[in-house]
N, C-alpha and C positions, 0 to 999 in steps of 0.2 A: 759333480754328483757321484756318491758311491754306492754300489749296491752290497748288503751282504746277507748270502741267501744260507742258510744252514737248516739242518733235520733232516737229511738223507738218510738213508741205511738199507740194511738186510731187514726184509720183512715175508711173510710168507700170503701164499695164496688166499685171499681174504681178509687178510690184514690190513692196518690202518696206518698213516703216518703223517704229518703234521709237519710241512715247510714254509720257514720263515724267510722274510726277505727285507732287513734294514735296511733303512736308507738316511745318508745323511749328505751333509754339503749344501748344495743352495738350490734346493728344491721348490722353492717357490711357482716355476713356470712348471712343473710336473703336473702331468692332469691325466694320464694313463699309466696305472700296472701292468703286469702283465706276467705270466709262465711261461712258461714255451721247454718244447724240451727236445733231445735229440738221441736215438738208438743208435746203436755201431750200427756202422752201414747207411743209414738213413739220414735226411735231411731233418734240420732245426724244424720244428711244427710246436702253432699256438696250441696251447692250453688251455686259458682262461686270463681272461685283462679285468680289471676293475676302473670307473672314471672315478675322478672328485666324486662325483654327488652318487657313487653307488652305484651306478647300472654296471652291470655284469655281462660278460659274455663268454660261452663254453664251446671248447670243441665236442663235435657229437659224441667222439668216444669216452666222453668223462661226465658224460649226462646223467645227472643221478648220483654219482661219484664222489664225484671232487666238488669241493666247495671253495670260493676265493673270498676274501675279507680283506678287509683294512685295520687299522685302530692309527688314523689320524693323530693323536698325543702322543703316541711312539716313533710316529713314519717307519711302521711295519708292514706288509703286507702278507697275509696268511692262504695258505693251499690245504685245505684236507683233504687228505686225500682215503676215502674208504672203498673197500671191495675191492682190492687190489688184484691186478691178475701181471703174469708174467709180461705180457704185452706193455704192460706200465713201466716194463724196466729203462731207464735212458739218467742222462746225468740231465738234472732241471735247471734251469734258467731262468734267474726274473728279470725284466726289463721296466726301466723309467722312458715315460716319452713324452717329449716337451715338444709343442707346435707354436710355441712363440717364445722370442722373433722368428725361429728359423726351426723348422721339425731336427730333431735330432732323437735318438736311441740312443741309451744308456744300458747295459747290459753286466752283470755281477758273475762272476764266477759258478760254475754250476756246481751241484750237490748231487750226486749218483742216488738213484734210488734204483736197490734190486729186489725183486718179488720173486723169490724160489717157488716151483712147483711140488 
């Protein structure tokens, strides 16, 4: 399984921006997305995961915020992210996570996103 996550950038306070997360290879047993992201200094922390069938989950700080998607035909997984504030700045991370046969995480390269004040 590979991940590839792109749309980072410079964005300013309030701003919006839009991270994408391809995925190919043999993803059949994949049945969680997922964000996650990590500030200098700071430890990796969830974002936002998607299942198969669409259930969603948010960390509190992006409640309102950010929004995660799918589109299934592409094996894309999508992050809007609006209302940006500098606290959102950190390089993002998508993960695959397959629990059969055997759990594993699958983890793509991260995309910086910086929010200027």
């Amino acid at each position: 399984v590979q991940l590839q996550a792109y749309g980072g950038g410079l964005v300013q306070t309030g701003g919006s921006l839009r991270l994408s997360c391809a995925l190919s290879g043999s993803i059949s047993r994949i049945n969680v997305m997922g964000w996650y992201r990590q500030a200098p200094g700071k430890q990796r922390e969830l974002v936002a995961t998607i299942t198969n069938g669409g259930r969603t989950n948010y960390a509190d700080f992006v409640k309102g915020r950010f929004t995660i998607s799918r589109d299934g035909a592409k094996n894309t997984v999508y992050l809007q992210m609006n209302s940006l504030k500098p606290e959102d700045t950190a390089v993002y991370y998508c993960r695959a996570d397959q629990d059969q046969p055997y759990r594993v995480y699958y983890w793509g390269k991260g995309t910086l996103v910086t929010v200027s004040s």
